[in-house]
PyMOL Python script that loads the backbone (N, CA, C, O; Angstrom):
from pymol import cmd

cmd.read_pdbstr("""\
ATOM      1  N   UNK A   1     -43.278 -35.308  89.188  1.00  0.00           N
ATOM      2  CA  UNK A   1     -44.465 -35.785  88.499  1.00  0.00           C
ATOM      3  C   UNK A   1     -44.303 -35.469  87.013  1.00  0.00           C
ATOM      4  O   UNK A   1     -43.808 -34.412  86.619  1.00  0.00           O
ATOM      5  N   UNK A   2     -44.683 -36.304  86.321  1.00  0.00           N
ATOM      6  CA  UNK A   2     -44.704 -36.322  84.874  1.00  0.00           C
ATOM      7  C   UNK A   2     -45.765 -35.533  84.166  1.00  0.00           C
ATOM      8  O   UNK A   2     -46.969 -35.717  84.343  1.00  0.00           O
ATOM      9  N   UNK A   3     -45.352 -34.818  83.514  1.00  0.00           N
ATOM     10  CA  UNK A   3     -46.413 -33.922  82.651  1.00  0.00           C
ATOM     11  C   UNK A   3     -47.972 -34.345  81.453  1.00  0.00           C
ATOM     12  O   UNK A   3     -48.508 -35.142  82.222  1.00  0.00           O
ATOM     13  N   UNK A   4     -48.395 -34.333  80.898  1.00  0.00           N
ATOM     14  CA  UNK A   4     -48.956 -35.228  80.082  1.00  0.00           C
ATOM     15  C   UNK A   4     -48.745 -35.354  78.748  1.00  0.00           C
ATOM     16  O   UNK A   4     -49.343 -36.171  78.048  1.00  0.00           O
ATOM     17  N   UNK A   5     -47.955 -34.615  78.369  1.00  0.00           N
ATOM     18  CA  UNK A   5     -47.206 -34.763  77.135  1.00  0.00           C
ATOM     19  C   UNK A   5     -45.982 -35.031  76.700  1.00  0.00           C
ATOM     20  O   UNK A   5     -45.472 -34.807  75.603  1.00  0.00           O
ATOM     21  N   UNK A   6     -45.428 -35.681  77.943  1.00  0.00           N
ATOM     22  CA  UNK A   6     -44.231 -36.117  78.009  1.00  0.00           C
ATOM     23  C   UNK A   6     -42.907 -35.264  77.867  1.00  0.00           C
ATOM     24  O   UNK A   6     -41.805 -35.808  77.936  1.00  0.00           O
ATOM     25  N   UNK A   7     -43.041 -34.061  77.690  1.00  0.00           N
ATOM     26  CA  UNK A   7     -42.156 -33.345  77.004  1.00  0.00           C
ATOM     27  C   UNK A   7     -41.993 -32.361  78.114  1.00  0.00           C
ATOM     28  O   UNK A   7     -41.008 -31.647  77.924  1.00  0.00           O
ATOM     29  N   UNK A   8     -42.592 -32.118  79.122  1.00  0.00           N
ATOM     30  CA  UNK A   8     -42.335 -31.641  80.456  1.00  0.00           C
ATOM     31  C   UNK A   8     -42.535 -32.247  81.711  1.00  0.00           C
ATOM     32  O   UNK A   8     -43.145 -33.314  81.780  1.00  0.00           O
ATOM     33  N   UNK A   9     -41.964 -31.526  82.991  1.00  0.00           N
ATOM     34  CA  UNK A   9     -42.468 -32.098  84.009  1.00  0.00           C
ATOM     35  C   UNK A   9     -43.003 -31.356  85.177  1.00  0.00           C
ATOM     36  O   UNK A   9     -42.436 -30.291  85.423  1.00  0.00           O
ATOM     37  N   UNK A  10     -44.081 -31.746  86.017  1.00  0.00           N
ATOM     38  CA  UNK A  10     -43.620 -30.462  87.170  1.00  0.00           C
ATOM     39  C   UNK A  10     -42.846 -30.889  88.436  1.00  0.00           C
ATOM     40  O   UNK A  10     -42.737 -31.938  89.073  1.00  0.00           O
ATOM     41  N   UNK A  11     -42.438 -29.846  88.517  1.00  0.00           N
ATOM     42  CA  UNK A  11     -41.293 -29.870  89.528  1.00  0.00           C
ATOM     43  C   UNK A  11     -41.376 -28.723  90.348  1.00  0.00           C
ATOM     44  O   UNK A  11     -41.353 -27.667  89.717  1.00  0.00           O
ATOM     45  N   UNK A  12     -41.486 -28.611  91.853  1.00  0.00           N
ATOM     46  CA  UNK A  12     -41.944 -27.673  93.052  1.00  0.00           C
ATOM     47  C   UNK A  12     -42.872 -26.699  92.414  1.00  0.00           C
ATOM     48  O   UNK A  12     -42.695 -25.481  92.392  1.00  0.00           O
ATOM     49  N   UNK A  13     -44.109 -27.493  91.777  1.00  0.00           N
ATOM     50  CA  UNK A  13     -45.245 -27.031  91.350  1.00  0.00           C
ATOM     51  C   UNK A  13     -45.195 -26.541  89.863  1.00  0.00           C
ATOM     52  O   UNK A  13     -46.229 -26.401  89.211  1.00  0.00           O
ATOM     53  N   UNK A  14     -44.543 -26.408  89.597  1.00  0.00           N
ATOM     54  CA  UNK A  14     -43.868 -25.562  88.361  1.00  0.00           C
ATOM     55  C   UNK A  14     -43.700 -26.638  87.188  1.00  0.00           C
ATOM     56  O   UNK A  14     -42.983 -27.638  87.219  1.00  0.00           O
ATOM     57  N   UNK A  15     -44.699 -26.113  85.929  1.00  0.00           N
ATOM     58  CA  UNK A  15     -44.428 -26.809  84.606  1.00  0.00           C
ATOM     59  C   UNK A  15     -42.735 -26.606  84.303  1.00  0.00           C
ATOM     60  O   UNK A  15     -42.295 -25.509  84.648  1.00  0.00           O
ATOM     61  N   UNK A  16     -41.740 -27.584  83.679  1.00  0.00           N
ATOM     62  CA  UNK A  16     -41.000 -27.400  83.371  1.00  0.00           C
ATOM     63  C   UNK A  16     -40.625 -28.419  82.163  1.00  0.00           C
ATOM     64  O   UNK A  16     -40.473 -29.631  82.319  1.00  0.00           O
ATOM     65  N   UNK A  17     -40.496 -27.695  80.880  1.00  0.00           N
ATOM     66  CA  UNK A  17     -40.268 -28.288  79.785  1.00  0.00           C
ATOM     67  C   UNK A  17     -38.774 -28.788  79.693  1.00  0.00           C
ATOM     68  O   UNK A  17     -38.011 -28.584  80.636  1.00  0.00           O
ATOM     69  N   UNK A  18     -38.251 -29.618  78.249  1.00  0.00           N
ATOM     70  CA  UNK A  18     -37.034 -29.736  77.660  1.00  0.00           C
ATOM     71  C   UNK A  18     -35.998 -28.738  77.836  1.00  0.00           C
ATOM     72  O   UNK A  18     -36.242 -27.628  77.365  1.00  0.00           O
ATOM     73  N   UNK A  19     -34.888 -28.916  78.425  1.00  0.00           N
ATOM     74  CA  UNK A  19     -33.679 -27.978  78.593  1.00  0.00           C
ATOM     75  C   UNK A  19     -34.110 -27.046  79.888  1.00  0.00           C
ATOM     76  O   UNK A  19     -33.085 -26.434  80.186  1.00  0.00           O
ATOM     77  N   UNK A  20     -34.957 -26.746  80.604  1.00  0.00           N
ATOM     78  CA  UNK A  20     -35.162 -25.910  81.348  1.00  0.00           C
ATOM     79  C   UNK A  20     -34.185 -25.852  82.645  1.00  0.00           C
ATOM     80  O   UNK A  20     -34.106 -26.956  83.185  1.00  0.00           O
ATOM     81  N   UNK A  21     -33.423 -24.837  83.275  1.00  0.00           N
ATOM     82  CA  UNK A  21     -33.060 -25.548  84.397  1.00  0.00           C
ATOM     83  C   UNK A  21     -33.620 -25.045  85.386  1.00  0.00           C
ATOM     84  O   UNK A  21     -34.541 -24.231  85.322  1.00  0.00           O
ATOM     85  N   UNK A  22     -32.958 -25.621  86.714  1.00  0.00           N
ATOM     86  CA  UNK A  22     -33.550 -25.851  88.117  1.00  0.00           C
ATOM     87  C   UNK A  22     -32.397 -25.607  88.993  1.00  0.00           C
ATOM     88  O   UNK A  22     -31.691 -26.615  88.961  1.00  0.00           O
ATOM     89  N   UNK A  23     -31.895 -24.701  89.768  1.00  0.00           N
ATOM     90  CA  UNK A  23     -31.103 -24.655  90.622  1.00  0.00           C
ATOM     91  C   UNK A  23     -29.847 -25.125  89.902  1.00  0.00           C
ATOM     92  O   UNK A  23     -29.274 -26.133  90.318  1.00  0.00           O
ATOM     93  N   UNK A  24     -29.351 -24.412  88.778  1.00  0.00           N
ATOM     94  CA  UNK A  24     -28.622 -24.822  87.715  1.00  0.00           C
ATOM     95  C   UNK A  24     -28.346 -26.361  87.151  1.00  0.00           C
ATOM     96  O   UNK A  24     -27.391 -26.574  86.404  1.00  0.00           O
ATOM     97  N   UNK A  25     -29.108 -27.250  87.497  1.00  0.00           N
ATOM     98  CA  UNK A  25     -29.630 -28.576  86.621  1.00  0.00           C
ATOM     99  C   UNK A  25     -30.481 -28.660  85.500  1.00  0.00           C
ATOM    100  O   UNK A  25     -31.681 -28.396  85.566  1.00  0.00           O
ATOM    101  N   UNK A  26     -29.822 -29.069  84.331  1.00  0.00           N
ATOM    102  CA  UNK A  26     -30.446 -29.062  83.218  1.00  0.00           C
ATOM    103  C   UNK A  26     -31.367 -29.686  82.568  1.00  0.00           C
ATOM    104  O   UNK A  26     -30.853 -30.426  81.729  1.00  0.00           O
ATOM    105  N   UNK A  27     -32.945 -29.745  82.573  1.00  0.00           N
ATOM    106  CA  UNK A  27     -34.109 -31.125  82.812  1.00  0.00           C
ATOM    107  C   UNK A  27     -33.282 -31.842  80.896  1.00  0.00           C
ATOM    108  O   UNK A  27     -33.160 -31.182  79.864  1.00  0.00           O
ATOM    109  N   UNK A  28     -32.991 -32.964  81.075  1.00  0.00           N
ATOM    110  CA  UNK A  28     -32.667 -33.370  79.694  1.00  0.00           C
ATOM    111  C   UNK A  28     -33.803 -34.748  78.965  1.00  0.00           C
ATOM    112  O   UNK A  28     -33.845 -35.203  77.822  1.00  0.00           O
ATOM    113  N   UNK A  29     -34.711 -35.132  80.362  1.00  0.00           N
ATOM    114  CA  UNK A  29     -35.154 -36.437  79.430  1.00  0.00           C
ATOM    115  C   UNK A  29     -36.389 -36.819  80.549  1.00  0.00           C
ATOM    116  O   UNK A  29     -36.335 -37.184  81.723  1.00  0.00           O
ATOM    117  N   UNK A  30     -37.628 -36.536  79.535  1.00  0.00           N
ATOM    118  CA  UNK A  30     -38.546 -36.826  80.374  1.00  0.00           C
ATOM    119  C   UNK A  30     -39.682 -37.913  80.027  1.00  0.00           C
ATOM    120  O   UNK A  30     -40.337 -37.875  78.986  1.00  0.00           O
ATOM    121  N   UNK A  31     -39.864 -39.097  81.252  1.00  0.00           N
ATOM    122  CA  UNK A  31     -40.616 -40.183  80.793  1.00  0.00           C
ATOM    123  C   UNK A  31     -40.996 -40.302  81.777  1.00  0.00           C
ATOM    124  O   UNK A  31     -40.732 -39.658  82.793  1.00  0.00           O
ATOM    125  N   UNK A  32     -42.308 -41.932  81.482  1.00  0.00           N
ATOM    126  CA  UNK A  32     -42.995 -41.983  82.317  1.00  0.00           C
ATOM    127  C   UNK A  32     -42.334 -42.619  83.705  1.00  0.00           C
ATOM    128  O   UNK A  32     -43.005 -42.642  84.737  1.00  0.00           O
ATOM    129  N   UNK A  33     -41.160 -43.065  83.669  1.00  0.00           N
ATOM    130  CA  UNK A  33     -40.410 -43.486  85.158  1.00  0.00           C
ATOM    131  C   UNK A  33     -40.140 -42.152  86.121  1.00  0.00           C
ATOM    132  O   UNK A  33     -40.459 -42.050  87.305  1.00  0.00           O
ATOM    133  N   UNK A  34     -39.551 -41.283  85.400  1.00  0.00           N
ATOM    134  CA  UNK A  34     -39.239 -39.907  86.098  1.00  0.00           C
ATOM    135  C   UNK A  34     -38.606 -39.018  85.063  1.00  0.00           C
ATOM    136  O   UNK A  34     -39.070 -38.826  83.939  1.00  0.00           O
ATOM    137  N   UNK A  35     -36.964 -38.237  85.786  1.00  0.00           N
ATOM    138  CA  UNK A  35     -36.679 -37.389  84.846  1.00  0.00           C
ATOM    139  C   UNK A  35     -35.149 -37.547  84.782  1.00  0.00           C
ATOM    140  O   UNK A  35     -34.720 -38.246  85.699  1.00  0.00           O
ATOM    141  N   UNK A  36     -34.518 -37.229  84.208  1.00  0.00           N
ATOM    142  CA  UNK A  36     -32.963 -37.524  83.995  1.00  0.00           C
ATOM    143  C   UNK A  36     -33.026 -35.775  84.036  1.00  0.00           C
ATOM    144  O   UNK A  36     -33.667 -35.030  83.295  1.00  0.00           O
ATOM    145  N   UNK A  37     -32.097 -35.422  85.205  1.00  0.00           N
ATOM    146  CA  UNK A  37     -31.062 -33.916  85.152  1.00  0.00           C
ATOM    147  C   UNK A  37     -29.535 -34.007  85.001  1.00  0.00           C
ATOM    148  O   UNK A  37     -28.728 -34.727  85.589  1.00  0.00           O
ATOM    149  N   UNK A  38     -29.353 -33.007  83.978  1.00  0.00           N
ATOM    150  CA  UNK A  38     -27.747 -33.082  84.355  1.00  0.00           C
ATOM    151  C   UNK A  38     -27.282 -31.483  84.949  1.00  0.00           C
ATOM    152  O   UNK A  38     -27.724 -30.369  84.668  1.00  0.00           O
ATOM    153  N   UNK A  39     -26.021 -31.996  86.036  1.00  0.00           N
ATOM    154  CA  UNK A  39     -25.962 -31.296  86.837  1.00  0.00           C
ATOM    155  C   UNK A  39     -24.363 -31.183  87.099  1.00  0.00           C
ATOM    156  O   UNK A  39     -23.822 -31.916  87.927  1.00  0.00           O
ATOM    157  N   UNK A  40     -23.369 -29.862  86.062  1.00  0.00           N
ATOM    158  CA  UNK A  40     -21.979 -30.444  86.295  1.00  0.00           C
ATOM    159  C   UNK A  40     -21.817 -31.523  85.443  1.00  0.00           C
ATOM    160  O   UNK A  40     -20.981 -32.218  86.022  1.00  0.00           O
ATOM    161  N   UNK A  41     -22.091 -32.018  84.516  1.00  0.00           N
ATOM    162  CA  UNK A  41     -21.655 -32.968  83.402  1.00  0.00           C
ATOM    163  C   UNK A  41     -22.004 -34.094  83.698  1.00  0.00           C
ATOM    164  O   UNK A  41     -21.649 -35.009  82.955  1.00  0.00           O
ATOM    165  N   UNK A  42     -22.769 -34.371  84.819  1.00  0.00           N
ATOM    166  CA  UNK A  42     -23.467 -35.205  85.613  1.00  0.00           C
ATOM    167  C   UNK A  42     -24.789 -35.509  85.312  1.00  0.00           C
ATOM    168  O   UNK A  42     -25.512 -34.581  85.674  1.00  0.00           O
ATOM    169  N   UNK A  43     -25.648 -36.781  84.600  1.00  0.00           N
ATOM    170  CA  UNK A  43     -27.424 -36.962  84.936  1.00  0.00           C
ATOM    171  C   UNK A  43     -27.564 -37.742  85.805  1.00  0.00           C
ATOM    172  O   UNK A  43     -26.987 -38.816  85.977  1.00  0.00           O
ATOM    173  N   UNK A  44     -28.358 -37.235  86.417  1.00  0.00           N
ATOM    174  CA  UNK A  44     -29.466 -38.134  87.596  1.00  0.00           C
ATOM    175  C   UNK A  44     -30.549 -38.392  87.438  1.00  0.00           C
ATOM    176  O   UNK A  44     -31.296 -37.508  87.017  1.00  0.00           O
ATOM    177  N   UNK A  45     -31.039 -39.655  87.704  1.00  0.00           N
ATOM    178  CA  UNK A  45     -32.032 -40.087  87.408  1.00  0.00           C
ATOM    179  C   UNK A  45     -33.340 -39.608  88.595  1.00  0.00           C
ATOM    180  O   UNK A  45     -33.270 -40.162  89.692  1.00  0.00           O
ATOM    181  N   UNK A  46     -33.999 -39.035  88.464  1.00  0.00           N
ATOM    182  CA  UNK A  46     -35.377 -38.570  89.672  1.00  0.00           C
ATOM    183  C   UNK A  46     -36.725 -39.636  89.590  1.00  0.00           C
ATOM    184  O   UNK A  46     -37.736 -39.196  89.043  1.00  0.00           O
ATOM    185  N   UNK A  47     -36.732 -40.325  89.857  1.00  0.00           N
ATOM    186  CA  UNK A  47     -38.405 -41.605  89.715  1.00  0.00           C
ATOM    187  C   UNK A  47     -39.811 -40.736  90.053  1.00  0.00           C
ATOM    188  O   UNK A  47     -39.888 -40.074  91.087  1.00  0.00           O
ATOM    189  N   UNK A  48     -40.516 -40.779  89.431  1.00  0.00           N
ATOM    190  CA  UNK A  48     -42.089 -40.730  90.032  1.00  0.00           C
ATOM    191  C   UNK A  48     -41.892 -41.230  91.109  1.00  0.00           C
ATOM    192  O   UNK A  48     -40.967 -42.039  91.177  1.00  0.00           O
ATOM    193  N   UNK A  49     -42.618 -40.957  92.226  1.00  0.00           N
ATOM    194  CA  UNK A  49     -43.030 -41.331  93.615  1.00  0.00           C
ATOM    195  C   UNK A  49     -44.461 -41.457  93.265  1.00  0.00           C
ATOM    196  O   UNK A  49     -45.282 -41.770  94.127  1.00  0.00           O
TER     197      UNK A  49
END
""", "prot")
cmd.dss("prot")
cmd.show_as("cartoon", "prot")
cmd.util.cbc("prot")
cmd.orient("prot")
């Protein structure tokens, strides 16, 4: 879910801003579709549900 200032998101309840990571994934880009992590030199794209 997308935050309301665009600049975070929450994720397993949890505010999580720019650069934060997650189970060593790095949050890099957050909009209103979802969130781009990179993970291993790797981004993935995550969608709003």
């Amino acid at each position: 879910m997308v935050g309301g200032d665009m600049h975070e998101a929450i994720i397993n309840g949890q505010a999580m801003g720019l650069g934060s990571v997650i189970r060593g994934a790095k949050l890099v880009n957050v909009n209103q579709r979802g969130i781009i992590l990179e993970y291993k030199g790797k981004k993935f794209f995550l969608a709003v549900d």
